[in-house]
C-alpha positions as CSV (number, residue, x, y, z in Angstrom):
1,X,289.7,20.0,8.1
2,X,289.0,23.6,9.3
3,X,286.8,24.0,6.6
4,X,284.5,27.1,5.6
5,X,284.5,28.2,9.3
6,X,283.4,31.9,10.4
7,X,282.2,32.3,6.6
8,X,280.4,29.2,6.5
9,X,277.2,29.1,5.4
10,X,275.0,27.9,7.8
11,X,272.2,25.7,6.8
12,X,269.4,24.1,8.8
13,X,270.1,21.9,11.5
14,X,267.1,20.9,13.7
15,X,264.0,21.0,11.6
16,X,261.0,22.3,14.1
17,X,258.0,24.0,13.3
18,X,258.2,27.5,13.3
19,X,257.9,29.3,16.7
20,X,258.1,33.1,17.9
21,X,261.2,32.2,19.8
22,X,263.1,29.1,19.3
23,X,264.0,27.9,22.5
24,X,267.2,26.5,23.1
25,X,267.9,22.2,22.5
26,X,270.3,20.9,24.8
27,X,272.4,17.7,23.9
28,X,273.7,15.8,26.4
29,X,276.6,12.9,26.1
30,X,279.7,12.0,26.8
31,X,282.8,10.8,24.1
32,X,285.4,8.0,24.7
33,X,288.9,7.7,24.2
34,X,291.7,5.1,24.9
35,X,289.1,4.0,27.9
36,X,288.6,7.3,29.1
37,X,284.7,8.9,29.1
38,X,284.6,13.1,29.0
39,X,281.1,14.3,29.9
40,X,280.0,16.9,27.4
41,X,276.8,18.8,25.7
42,X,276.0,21.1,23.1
43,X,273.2,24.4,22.7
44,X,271.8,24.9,19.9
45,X,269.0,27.5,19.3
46,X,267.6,27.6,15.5
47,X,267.4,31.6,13.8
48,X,269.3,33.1,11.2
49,X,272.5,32.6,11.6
50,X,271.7,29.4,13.8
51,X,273.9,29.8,17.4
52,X,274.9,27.6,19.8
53,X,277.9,26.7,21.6
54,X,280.0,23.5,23.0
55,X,280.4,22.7,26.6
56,X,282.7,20.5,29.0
57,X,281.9,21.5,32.5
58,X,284.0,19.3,34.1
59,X,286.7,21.1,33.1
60,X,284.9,24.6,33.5
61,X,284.9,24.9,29.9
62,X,281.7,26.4,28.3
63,X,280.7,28.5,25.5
64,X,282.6,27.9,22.8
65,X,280.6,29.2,19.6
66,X,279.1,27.2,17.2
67,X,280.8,28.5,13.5
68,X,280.0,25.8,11.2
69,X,276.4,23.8,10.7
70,X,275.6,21.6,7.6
71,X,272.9,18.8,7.4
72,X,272.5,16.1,4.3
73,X,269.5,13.8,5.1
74,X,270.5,12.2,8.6
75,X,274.1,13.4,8.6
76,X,275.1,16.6,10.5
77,X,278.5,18.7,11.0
78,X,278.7,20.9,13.5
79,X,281.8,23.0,13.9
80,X,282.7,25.0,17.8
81,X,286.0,27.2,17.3
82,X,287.6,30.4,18.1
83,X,290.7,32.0,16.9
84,X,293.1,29.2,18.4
85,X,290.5,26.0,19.0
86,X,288.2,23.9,16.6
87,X,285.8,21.2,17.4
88,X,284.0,19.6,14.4
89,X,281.3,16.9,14.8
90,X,280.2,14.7,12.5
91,X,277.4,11.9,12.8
92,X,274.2,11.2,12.1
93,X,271.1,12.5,14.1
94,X,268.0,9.8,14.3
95,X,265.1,11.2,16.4
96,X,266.5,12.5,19.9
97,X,269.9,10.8,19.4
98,X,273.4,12.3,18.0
99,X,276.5,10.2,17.3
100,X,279.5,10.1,15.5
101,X,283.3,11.1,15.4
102,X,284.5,14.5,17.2
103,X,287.3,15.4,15.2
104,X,290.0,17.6,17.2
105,X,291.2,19.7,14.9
106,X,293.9,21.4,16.0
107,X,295.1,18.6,18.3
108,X,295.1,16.4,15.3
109,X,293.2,13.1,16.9
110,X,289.3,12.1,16.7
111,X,287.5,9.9,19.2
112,X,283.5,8.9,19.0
113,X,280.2,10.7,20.8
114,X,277.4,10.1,21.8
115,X,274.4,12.6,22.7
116,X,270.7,12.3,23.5
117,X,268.1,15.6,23.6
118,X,267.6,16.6,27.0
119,X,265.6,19.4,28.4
120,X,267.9,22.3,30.0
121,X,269.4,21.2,32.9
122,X,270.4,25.1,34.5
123,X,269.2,26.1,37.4
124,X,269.2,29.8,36.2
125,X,267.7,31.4,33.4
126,X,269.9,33.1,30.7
127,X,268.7,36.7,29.1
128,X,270.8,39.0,26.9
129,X,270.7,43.1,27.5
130,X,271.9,46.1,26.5
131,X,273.1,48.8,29.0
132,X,274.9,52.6,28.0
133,X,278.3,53.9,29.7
134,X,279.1,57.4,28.0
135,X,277.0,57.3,25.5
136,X,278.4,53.9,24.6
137,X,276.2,51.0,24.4
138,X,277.8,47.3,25.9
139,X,276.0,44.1,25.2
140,X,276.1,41.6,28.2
141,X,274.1,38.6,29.2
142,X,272.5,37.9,32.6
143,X,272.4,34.7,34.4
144,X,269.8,34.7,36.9
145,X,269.2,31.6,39.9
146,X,265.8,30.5,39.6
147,X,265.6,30.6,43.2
148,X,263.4,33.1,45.2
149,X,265.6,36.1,45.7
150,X,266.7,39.0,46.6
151,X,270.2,38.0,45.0
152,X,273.9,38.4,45.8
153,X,275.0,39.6,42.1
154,X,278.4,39.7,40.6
155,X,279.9,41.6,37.0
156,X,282.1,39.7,35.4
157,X,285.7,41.9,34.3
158,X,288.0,40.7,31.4
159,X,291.5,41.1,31.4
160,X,293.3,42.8,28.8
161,X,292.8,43.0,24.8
162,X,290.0,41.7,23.4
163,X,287.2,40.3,25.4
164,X,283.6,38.8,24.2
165,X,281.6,37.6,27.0
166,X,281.3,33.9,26.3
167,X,285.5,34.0,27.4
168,X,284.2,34.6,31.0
169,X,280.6,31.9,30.7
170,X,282.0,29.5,32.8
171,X,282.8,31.5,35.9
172,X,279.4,33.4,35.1
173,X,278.2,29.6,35.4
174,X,280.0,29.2,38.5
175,X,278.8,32.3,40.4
176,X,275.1,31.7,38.8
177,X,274.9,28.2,40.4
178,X,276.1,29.7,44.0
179,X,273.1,31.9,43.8
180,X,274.4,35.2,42.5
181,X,272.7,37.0,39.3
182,X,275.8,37.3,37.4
183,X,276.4,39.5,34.4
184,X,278.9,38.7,31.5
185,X,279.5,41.3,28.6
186,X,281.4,42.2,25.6
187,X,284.5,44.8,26.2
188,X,283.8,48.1,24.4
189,X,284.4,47.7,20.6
190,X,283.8,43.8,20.9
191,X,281.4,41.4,20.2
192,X,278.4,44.0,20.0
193,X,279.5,46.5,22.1
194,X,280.1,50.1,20.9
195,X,283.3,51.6,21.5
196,X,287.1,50.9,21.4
197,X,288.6,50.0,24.2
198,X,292.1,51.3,22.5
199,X,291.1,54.6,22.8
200,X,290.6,55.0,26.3
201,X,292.3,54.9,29.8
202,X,291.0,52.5,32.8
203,X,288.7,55.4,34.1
204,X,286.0,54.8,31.4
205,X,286.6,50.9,32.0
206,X,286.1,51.4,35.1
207,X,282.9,53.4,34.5
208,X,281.7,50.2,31.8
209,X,281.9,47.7,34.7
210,X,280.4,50.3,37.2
211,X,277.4,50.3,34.6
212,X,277.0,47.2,34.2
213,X,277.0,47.0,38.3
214,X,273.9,49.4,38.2
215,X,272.1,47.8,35.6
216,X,272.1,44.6,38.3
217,X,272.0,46.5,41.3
218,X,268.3,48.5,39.3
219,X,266.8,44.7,39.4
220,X,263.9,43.5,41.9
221,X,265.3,40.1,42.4
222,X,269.0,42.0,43.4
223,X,269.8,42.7,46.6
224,X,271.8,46.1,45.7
225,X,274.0,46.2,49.1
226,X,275.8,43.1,47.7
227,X,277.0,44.1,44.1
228,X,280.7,43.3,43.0
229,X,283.1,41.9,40.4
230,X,285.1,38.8,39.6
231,X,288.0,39.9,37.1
232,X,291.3,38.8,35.8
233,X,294.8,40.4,35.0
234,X,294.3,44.0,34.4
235,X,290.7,43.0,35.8
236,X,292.9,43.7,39.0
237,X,293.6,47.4,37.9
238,X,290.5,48.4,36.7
239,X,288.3,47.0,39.4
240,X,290.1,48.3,42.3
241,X,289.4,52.1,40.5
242,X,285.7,51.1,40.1
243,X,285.6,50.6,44.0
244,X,287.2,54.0,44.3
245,X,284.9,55.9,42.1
246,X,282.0,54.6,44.1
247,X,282.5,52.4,46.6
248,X,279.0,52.9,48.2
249,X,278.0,50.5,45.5
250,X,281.0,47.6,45.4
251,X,280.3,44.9,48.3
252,X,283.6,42.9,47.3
253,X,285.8,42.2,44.4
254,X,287.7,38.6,43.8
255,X,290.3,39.4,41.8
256,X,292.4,36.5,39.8
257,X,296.2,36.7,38.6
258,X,295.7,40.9,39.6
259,X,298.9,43.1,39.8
260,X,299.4,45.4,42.7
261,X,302.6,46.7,41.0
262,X,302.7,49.5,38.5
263,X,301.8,49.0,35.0
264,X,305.7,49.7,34.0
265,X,306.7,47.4,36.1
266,X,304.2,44.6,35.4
267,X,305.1,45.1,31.7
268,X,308.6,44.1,31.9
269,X,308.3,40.9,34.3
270,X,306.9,38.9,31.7
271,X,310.1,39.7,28.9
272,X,312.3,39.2,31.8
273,X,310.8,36.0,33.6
274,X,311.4,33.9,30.1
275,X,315.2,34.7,30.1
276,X,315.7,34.6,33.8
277,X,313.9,30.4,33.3
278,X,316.0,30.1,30.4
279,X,319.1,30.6,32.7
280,X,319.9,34.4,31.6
281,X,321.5,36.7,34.7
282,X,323.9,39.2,35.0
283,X,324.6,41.4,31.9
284,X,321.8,39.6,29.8
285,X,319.2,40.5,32.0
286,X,320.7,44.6,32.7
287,X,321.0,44.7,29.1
288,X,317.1,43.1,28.3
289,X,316.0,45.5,31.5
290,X,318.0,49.1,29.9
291,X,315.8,48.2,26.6
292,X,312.2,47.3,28.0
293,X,313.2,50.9,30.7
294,X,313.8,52.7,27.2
295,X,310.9,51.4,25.6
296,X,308.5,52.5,28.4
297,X,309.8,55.9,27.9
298,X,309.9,56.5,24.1
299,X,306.1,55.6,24.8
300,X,305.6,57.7,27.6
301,X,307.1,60.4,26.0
302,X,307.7,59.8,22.4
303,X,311.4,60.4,23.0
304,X,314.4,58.3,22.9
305,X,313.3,56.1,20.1
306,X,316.3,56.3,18.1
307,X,318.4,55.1,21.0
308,X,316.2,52.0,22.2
309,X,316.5,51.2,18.1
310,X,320.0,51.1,18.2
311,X,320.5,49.1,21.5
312,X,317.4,46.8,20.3
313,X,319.8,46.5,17.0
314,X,323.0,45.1,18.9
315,X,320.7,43.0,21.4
316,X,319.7,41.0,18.2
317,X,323.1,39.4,18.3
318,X,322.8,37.7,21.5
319,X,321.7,34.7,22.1
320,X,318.6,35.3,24.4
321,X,317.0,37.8,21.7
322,X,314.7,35.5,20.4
323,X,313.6,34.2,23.5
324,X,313.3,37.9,24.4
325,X,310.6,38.4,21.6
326,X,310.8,42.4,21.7
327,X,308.8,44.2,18.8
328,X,310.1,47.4,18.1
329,X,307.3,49.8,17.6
330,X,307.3,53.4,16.5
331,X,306.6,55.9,18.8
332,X,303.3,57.1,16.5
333,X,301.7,53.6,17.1
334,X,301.7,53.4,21.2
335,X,298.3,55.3,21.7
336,X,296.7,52.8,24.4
337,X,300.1,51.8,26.0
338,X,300.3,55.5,26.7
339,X,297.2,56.2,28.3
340,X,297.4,53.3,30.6
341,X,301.7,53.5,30.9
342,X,302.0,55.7,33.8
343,X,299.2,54.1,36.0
344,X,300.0,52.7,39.7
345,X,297.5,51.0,41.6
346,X,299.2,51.5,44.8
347,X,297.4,55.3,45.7
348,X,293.8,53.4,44.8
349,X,294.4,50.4,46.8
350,X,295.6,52.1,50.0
351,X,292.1,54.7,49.6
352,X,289.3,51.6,49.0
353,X,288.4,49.8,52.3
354,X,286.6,47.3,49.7
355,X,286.5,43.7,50.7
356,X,289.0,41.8,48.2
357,X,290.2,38.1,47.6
358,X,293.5,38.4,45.8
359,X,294.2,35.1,44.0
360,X,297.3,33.8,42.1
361,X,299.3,31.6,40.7
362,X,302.4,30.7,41.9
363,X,303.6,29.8,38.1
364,X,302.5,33.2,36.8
365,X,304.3,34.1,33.9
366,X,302.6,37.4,33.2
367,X,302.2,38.8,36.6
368,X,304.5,38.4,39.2
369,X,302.9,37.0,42.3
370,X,305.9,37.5,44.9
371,X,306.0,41.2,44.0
372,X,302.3,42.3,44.2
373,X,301.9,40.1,47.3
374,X,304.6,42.4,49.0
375,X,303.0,45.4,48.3
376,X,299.5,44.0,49.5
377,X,301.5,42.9,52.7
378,X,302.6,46.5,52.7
379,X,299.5,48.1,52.6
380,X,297.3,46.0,55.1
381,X,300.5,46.1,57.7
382,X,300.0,50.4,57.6
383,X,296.4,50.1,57.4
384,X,294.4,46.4,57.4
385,X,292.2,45.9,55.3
386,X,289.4,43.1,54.3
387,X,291.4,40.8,51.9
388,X,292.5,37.8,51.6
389,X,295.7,36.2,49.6
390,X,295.3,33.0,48.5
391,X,298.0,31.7,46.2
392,X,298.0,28.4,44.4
393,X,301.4,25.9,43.9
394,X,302.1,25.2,39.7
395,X,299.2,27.4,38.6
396,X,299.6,29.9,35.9
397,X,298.3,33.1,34.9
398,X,294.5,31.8,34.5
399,X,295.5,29.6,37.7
400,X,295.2,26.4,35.6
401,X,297.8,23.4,35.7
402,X,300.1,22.7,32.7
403,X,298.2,20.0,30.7
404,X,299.7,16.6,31.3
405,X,300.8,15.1,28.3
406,X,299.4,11.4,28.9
407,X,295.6,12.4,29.4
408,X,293.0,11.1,27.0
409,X,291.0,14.8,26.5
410,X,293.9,17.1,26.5
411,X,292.0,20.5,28.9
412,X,293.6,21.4,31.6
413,X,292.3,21.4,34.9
414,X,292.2,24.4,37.0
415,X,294.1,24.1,40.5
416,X,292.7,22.3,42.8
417,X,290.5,24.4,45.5
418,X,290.4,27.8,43.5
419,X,286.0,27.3,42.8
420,X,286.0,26.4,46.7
421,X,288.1,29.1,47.5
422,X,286.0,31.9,45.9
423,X,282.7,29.9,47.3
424,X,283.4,30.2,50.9
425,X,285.0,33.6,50.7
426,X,282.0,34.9,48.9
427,X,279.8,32.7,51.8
428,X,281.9,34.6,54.5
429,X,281.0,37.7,53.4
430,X,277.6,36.7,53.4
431,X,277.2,36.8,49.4
């Protein structure tokens, strides 16, 4: 059923009379399965390509882009998908009214929907810019309360690989709601950004977010003195430096699943953390440790290669190997681990006196918690510092709950208290 997808052509969906700017239709509904009712709604803005995008805020879920349109007199199909999700629904449209089947593709069930035209129900405005970091140009999007200001503003931060701004929407939602002009945009060399974010350290990420800060911070309905970031994962590396390179201008960072280790050290944890829950110890563990330490150097230093190959070689007759999943990778093709390989955040956390909420996830599989939060303890008990730990019981890496099995709509929820937690640390500071 994933049919035509990103190559899709998309047809007409909405037929209106033509306008300067088509303004965005909001369809609002709710489906129902096995007695269960999800609340739900759909944007769609008419142009060439038409755009829109599928939302679920009850589970914090919004933005996922519209990739697939087709109309045939009163029947539409709409398809919502990224790399690893797909939404198509098909019904049939009569006047202000939209019903049919939502087919969940990759979940492999359908349920039925029902939606009504409804006029936007934000409480901000939404406008797309451009700004320029080293010559580079970023493309973000601005989310702006419709309340008087001055405004509190916040810059959202991705984690790490690729990162388009819609990933981030629903905290950008969050944050917008709370009163703070909030700016999402797309990593360097994604969605329309210039750039390659492969190519370059943490400094000039750094500098991309601290542009982005000073785009807001340049508004009339900002109240520059309290400017910061929200970020994720390596977020927690990158933000920290921003506040370094000038922290006349970051009021606060809150900082989700961030590691206060080392980047070598924060790279092994996750290999290691699926053998040592898989029951692995003792000489498993040394032996899966002696590779990943070999590894970091033949990138560091392009030597040693032929060693780690041949230890990797007799580590593939173990038993844990596959669990390990080690890629060997030639010492010509580990440009970006190098330039970020050797980076500690410790020196740049004990030099900002930045307000920070640290947040994580007591189930963290990528990023230790235990560890960071001993080096945070560390630092604040030799010189204290604003911040405040808050960690979370069964929440992962994105501090979400595993999905339970039995629910109708198969999203998993977030854990409880981390929106509130942000809120009233954010309302503390006066933000």
């Amino acid at each position: 059923m994933r049919m035509r997808l990103i190559t899709a052509t998309v047809l007409a969906l909405f037929v209106r009379a033509a306008a300067a700017a088509p303004e965005t239709e909001f369809w609002i509904g709710h489906a129902d399965r096995n007695g269960t009712t999800l609340a739900f709604q759909l944007r769609l803005t008419q142009g060439e390509p038409m755009t829109g995008a599928l939302d679920v805020p009850e589970f914090h879920r919004l933005g996922l882009p519209l990739i697939q349109s087709e109309r045939g007199g009163d029947r539409l199909t709409l398809g919502f998908g990224s790399d690893h999700v797909y939404h198509l629904f098909e019904g049939k449209r009569k006047g202000d009214r939209f019903e049919g089947t939502w087919h969940w593709v990759d979940e492999s069930f359908e349920c039925s929907f029902v939606l009504e035209k409804k006029p936007d129900p934000r409480p901000y405005s939404v406008e797309d810019v451009t700004f320029v970091n080293e010559g580079l140009t970023l493309g973000g999007t601005v989310f702006t309360p419709k309340s008087p200001g001055p405004h509190p503003a916040i810059v959202m931060v991705d984690g790490s690989g690729d990162a388009v701004r819609w990933f981030r929407e629903a905290h950008a939602d969050f944050f917008a709601r709370r009163g703070m002009v909030t700016l999402v945009y797309d990593k360097r060399g994604c969605g329309i950004s210039t750039g390659n974010w492969r190519q370059v350290g943490f400094g000039p990420l750094a500098q991309d977010a601290l542009a982005g800060l000073h785009l807001l911070q340049a508004r009339k309905d900002v109240d520059p003195k309290r400017c910061g970031f929200w970020g994720i994962s390596q977020a927690g590396w990158i933000m920290p430096l921003a506040a370094s390179i000038a922290p006349q201008d970051v009021a606060f960072i809150v900082t989700a699943s961030a590691a206060a280790v080392d980047v070598k050290t924060e790279g092994k944890y996750d290999y290691l953390v699926r053998l040592r829950d898989a029951g692995y110890t003792g000489e498993d563990l040394a032996l899966a440790e002696r590779i990943l330490d070999l590894d970091h150097n033949v990138t560091m230093t392009s030597q040693g290669y032929d060693e780690l190959r041949k230890l990797a070689t007799e580590a593939r007759a173990k038993p844990w190997w596959k669990r390990f999943e080690f890629q060997l990778v030639s010492p010509g093709a580990r440009a970006f681990p190098r330039l970020i390989g050797g980076f500690d955040p410790r020196p740049v956390l004990e030099e900002i006196k930045t307000p920070i909420l640290w947040i994580y996830g007591e189930a963290d599989k990528s990023v230790e918690p235990s560890a960071s939060i001993a080096i945070l303890n560390d630092i604040t008990a030799k010189q204290p510092k604003p911040w405040t730990i808050k960690t979370f019981p069964d929440a992962d890496h994105g501090i979400q709950l595993r999905r339970d099995p039995a629910v109708a709509f198969p999203y998993r929820a977030y854990a409880p208290g981390y929106w509130d937690t942000m809120a009233q640390w954010l309302k503390q500071l006066g933000n």
